[in-house]
N, C-alpha and C positions, 0 to 999 in steps of 0.2 A: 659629498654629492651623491644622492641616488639618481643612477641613469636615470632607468626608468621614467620614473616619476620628473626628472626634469626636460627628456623628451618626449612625454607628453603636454607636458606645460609649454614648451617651445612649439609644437605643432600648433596646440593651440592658436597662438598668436602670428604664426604668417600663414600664408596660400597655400596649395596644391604646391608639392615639391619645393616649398622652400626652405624646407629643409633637409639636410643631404645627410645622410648616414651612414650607406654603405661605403665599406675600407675601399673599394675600385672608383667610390664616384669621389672620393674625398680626395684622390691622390692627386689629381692634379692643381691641389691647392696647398701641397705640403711645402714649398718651398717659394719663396718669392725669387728679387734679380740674383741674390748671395746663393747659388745653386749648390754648392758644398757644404749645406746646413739644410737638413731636411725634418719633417718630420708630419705627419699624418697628421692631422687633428681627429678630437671624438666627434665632433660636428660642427655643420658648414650652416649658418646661416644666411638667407638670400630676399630679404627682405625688398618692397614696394614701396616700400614709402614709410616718412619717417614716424608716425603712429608706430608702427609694426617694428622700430627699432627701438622704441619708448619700451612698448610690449615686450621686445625681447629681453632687454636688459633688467626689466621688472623681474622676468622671469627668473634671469640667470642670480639675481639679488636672493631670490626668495629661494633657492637651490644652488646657491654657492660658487656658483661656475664661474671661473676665470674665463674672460674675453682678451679676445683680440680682433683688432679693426682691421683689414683688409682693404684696398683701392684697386689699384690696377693689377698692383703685385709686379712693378717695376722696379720697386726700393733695392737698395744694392749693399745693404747692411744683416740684412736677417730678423729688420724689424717688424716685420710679418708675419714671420715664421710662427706656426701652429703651435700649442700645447696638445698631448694625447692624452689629457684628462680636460679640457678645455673646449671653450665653440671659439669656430673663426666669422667676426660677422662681417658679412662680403658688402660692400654698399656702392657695387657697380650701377646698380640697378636704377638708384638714385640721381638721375643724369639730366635734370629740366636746370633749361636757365631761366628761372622766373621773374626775370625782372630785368631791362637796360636801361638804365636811367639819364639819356643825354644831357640832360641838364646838369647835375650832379657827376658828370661822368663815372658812373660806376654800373658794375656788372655782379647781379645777386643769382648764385647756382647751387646746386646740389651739389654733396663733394662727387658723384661720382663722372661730371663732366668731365671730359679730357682738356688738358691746357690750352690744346692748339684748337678746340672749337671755339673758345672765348674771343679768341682775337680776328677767327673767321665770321662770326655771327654782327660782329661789329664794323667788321674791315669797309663794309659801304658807310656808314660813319663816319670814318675818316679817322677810325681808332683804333686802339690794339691793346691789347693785355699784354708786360715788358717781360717778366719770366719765361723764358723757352728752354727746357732742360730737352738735351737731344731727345729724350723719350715721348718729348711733347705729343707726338702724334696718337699715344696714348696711356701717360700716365695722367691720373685724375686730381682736379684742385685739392679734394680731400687729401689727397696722399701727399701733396704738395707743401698743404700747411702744415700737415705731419712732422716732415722731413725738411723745412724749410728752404725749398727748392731753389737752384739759381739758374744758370745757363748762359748761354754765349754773350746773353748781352748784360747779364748781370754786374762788369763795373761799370757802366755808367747809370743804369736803371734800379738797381738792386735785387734782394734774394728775395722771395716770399713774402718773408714780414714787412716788408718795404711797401708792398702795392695789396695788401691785405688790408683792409678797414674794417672787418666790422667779422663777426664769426659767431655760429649758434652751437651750444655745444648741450649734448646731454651725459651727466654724468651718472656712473654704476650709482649712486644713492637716489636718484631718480628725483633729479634739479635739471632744470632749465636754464645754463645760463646764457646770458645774451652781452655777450665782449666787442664793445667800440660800438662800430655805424659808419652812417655816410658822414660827418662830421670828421675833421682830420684830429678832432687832440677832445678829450673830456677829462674830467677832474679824477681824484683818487689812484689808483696803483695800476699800473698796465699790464692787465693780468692775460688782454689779448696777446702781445708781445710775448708772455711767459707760456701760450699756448702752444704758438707756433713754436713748430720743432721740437715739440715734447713727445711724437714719436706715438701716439696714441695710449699714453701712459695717463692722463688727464682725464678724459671721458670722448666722447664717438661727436666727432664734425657733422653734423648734420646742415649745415647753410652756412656758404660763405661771400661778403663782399670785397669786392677784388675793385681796385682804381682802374680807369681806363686812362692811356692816354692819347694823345693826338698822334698820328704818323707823320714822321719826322718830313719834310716839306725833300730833302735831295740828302743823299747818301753816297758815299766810295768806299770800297774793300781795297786797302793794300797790302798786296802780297809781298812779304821780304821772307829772301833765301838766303842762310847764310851757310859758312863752311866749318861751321865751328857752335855747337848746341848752349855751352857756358855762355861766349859772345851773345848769344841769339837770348838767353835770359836776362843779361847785363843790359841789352837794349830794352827791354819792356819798361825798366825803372828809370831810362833814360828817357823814354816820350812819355812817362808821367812827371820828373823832375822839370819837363823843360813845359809844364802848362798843361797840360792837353789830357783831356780825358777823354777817351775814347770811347762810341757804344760798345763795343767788341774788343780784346786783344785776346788773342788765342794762340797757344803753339803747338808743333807737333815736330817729334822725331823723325829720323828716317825713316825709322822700320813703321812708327804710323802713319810716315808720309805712304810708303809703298803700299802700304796694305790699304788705304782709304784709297790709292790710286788704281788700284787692280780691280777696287769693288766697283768704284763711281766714274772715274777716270773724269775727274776735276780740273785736271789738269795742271796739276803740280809737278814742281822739279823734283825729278827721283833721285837727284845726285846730291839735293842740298843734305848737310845733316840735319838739318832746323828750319822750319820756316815759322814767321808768325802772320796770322791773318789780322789786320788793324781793318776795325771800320769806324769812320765820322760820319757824323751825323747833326743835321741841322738846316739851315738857311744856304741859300745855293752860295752864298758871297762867306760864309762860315767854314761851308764844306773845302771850299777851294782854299782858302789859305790853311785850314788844319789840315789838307792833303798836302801842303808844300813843307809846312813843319813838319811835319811827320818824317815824309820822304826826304827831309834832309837831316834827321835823326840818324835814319837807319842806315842811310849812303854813308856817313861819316867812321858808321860800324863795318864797313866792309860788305852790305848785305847790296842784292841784287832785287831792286824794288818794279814790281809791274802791278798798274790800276786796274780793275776793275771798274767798269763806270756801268756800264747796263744792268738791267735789271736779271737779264740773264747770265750775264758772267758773275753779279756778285752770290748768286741764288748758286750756281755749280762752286763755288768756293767753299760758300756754307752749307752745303750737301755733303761737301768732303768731310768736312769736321763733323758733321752730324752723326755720319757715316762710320765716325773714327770707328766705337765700339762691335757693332755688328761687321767691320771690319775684321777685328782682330782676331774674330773665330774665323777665318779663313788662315790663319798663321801656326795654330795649334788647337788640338781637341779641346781645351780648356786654358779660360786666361781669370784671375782673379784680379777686380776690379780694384784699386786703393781709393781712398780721398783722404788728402790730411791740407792743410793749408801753412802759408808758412810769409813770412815777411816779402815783398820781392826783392827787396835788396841781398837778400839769401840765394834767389831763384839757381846763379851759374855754379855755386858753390855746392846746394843740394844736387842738380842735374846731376854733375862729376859726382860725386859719390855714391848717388842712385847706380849711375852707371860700372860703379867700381864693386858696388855690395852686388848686383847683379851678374858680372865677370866670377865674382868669387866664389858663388854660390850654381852658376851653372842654368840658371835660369833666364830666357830672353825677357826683357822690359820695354813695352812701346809708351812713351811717354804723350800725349795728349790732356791739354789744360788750359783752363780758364786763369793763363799768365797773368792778367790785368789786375785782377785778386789776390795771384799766389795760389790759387786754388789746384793741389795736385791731384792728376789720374792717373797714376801710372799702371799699366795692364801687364801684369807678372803673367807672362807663357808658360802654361805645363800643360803633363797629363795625368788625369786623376787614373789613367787604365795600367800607370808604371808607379810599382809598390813605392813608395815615400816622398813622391813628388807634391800631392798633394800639402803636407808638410810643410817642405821643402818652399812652399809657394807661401804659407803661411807664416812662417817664420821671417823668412824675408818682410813678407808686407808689413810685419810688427814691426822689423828694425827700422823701416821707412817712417812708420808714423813716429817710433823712437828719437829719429831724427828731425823730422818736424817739430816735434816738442822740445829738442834740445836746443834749436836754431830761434823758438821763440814763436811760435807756430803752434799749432792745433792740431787734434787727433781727428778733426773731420771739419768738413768745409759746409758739403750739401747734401751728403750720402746719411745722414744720420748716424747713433752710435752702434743700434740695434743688439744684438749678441755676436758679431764682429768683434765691435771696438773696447768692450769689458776691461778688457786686461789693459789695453793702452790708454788707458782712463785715470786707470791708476799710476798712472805717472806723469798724468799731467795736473790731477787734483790732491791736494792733501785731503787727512781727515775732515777738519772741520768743512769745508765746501761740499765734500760728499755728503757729509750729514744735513747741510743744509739742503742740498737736491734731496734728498727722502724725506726731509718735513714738510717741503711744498709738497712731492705728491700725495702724503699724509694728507696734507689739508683737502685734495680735491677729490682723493681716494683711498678713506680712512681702510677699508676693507683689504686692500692692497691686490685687486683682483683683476684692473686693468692690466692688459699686456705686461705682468709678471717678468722680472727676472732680463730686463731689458733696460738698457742706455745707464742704470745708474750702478756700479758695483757695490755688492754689499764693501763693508769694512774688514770683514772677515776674509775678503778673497781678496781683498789688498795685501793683507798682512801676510796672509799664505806664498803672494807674489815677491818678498823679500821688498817691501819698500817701495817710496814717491821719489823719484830720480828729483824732480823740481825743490824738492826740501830737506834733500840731502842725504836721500835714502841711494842703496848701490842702483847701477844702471844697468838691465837686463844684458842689456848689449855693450860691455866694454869697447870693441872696436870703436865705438860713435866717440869714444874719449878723445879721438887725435883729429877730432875735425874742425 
């Protein structure tokens, strides 16, 4: 790559200051949500519209420059994160919903809309867009289909690719492709489905159609406390065993009960070890008997169950959880976020050990998660300002998602893999599957110059890792052996 010459090629093609160059105006884009991975980009692209991101990506084709796609820069994996020989292309800017189609119920936007305008722009409608990741308020659909997003109400709605139809993508070879529509199923290979979640490894989101649906006619949030965290995960599998799906089942620990109680004051019991928040949803005559199933699930376990029925009490409920994360920097200068997913019939058996590798290591863990999935968040307390803690935080998170993957479970849920999850990748995939994730992106990015170096480990830093614990290879983390 000649600078030079490829930032003038890139001026070319966007506005007055859209493009950013100096090292002080860059910095605040070196790092996305994974704050412990940083790094400068050579330049910031800030495009107006999608011409001018056609135009970039020509550019960076005919001058070699590795990309990476940028959204809100909420992601909590490092799948953002700059290159310093690299452009970061920003597609905030990007933000029209061009289209609500009530007939079709469907909602067509720019990736750079936030989540939670889709479902406000509709809401006189009498509809909503189902993914709410707590950052909703402003992380953006592009970054959404990126990372294949979920959120509190994702087991009964789904993640991402669930309420995703239709997606415009432009790739580094400068193609056009156009994946799905308003139509629910078309012929040939689902290469939409193979998009999302691919982390901006693929080519740049530029238009996406999203499903609306109908708001649910009458709803209940119930809150159960229990005195025991294991008990409290044993319950989750237990009001799915006995029928009932829930819009919502959520948990949290003490110490994220306290901390989401001191920021929002929700009105949570500070004494339980565990609560889970349960919402139904549906027909008023629906609601009421899956509020009575429910609440004779959780009584049965010992839990201390109180409704929510207003619009206002279930909205402070789900403020708390929302809340959890920018909670937990009120606990410590620095907390690193996990996501690994895992069976729920696992749930009381991982918690106990989470809590035991945590005891052992010196580090506090506030536990908060989309139960109803299995989907874990566990937030490891430290501080990057006391020499090896940082580490220390690190180490641990790996033995967590170790244990996901040993219990039958996954290295990630909804956070993506990013340059996080590299290494615990490799213990959940053998060769031949890794080599197959590098032929797909082969195929849609012969160049290999999208977001580089990201979600899939070469084979070489597998083998450098000492082996795939799944196929027989040793396990980074012996202690996981007696669980």
């Amino acid at each position: 790559m000649t600078t030079r010459e490829a930032e003038t090629a890139l001026r070319a093609c966007l506005p007055r200051n859209g493009l950013v160059t100096d090292a002080a105006a860059v910095r605040p884009f070196e790092t996305d949500g994974l704050t412990a991975i940083r790094q400068k980009p050579w330049a910031v692209a800030l495009p107006d519209n999608v011409d001018q991101v056609k135009a970039v990506l020509a550019a960076c084709r005919e001058h070699g420059v590795p990309v990476v796609t940028r959204g809100a820069g909420t992601g909590l994996s490092g799948g953002a994160r700059p290159m310093a020989e690299g452009l970061l292309l920003v597609l905030s800017k990007l933000r029209s919903i061009r289209e609500i189609d009530l007939e079709a119920c469907t909602a067509t936007v720019e990736p750079g809309v936030t989540n939670l305008s889709i479902s406000q722009a509709v809401a006189r409608h009498g509809l909503f867009y189902a993914p709410d990741p707590s950052s909703q308020i402003a992380c953006s659909i592009g970054g959404n289909v990126a990372e294949n997003s979920g959120g509190v109400h994702c087991l009964k709605y789904g993640l991402t690719v669930h309420n995703v139809l239709g997606i415009r993508v432009q790739t580094y070879e400068g193609d056009e492709l156009v994946l799905g529509g308003k139509a629910l199923d078309g012929p040939g290979y689902d290469l939409l489905a193979a998009m999302v979640g691919s982390e901006g490894m693929l080519g740049v989101v530029t238009e996406v159609t999203v499903k609306l649906l109908p708001l649910p006619r009458a709803k209940r949030v119930l809150l159960a406390a229990f005195d025991d965290v294991e008990t409290a995960g044993d319950a989750v599998g237990a009001i799915i065993a006995a029928g009932i799906l829930p819009a919502g089942l959520e948990m949290m620990d003490r110490l994220a009960i306290n901390a989401a109680e001191d920021f929002v004051e929700a009105g949570y019991p500070r004494d339980a070890a565990a609560i889970l928040l349960c919402e139904v949803d549906g027909t008023e005559q629906e609601v009421r008997a899956d509020v009575a199933r429910v609440s004779g699930v959780l009584t049965t376990r010992g839990a201390g169950v109180t409704l929510a029925e207003t619009e206002e009490e279930q909205a402070k409920l789900w403020q708390g959880r929302k809340a959890a994360f920018p909670a937990a920097g009120r606990l410590a200068p620095d907390y690193y976020c996990m996501d690994g997913t895992i069976p729920r019939s696992e749930l009381g058996a991982v918690l106990r050990r989470i809590g035991e590798m945590s005891e052992a290591c010196g580090l506090a863990v506030a536990n908060v998660f989309h139960a109803g999935d299995g989907n874990l968040h566990p937030l490891i307390l430290y501080d990057a300002g006391v020499p090896g803690q940082l580490d220390q935080a690190e180490k641990l998170g790996g033995q967590i998602l170790s244990l996901c993957v040993q219990v039958g479970g996954t290295v990630t849920g909804e956070h993506g893999v990013g340059v996080e999850k590299l290494d615990t990748m490799c213990e959940q995939f053998g060769a031949p599957e890794l080599a197959q994730f590098h032929r797909l992106k082969e195929a849609f990015d012969p160049a290999g110059l999208m977001n580089p170096g990201k979600a899939i480990p070469t084979l070489a830093r597998c083998s450098e890792l000492g082996g795939m614990h799944v196929h027989g290879g040793a396990l980074p983390f012996p202690e996981l052996d007696r669980l």
